[in-house]
C-alpha positions, 0 to 999 in steps of 0.5 A, a space after each residue: 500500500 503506498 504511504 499515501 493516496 490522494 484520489 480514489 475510484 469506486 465502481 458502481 454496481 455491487 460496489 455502491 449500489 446492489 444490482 441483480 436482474 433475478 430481483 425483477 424476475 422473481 417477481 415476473 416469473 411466478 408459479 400459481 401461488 405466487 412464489 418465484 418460480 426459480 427455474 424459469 428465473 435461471 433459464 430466461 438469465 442463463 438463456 435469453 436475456 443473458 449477462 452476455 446479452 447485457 454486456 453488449 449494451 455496457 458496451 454501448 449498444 442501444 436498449 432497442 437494438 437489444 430488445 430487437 435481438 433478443 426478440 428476434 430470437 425468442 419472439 415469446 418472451 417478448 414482454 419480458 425481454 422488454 421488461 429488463 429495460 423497461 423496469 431496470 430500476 427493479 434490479 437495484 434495491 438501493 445503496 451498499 451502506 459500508 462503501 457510500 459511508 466511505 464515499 461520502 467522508 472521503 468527498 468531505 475530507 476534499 479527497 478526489 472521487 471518480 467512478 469507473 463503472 460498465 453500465 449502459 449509457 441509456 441506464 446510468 443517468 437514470 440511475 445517477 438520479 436516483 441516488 445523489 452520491 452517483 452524482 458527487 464524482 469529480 469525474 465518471 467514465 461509464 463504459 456504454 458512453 466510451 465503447 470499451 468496457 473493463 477489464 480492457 486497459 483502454 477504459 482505464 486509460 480514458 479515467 487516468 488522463 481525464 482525471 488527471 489521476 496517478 495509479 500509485 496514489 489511487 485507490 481502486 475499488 471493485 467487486 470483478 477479480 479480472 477488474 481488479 488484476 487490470 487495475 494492478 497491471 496498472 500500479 492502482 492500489 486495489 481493493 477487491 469488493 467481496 465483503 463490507 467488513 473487509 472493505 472497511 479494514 482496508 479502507 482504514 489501512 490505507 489511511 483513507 478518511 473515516 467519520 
């Protein structure tokens, strides 16, 4: 860990707020009682509106683009293909506390906050809406708005000469292991987002500020 660090990124997703697609399709997909029906939720993920489908769009892809495909190719399922856009908002029940707290006393110390995240560019400003520390970065790159998307150095490289950033006095927090090896490749000093307990021990280590 270096002495010292005067700038920090966060990602977004998982790291401070909680998405997962399954929260939406749970409620979509149901058995007669009403409970989720588990399966149908793993095959409509794992087959048509895959995590692979939706990298597309971090990548920039447009949503109707996205729809048109997956409709294209399950034409059946068509209303809930449209309902991963159309009630993104779903998947995500709000903030991760342990991160935002850190967040939030870092940005009142002065300390530089930026995000780095893979998020489509029709998703994210709806969602920066919704929570207002999205909104207190001094700088954000999201992936949908460039064309790459990370683990690719290249988006890393975008973040560093827009923020003016250097890796070895940076902090870098994110939930993905490939993420994270890119990041080190790099010379940022890495924190692998798994656990809230875990982050709030490294967080203090690195003498990053606390309340």
């Amino acid at each position: 860990m270096p002495e010292s660090l005067d700038a920090v990124v966060f990602d977004i997703g998982n790291v401070l707020i909680h998405w997962d697609p399954r929260l939406l399709y749970r409620k979509i997909f149901t058995r007669v009682d009403m409970t989720a029906d588990e399966g149908m939720v793993d095959w409509f993920l794992a087959t048509v509106c895959t995590t692979e489908w939706n990298i597309e769009q971090d990548r920039g892809r447009s949503i109707a683009e996205a729809e048109a495909e997956a409709i294209g190719r399950h034409p059946d399922y068509a209303p809930q293909i449209r309902a991963f856009y159309g009630r993104f908002q779903e998947m995500i029940t709000g903030e991760i506390p342990d991160t935002v707290a850190a967040l939030r006393q870092a940005k009142a110390a002065g300390l530089p906050l930026h995000g780095l995240t893979n998020f489509g560019r029709e998703t994210f400003p709806q969602t920066a809406a919704r929570f207002d520390f999205l909104r207190s970065f001094d700088t954000v790159v999201v992936s949908g708005d460039e064309g790459v998307i990370k683990p690719d150095p290249a988006i890393f490289h975008i973040l560093i000469e827009r923020a003016g950033l250097d890796p070895q006095r940076t902090a870098f927090i994110d939930d993905s292991a490939a993420n994270i090896r890119s990041a080190a490749e790099l010379g940022f000093a890495t924190h692998h987002f798994a656990d809230p307990g875990a982050f709030t021990a490294w967080w203090t280590a690195a003498g990053l500020p606390v309340g």
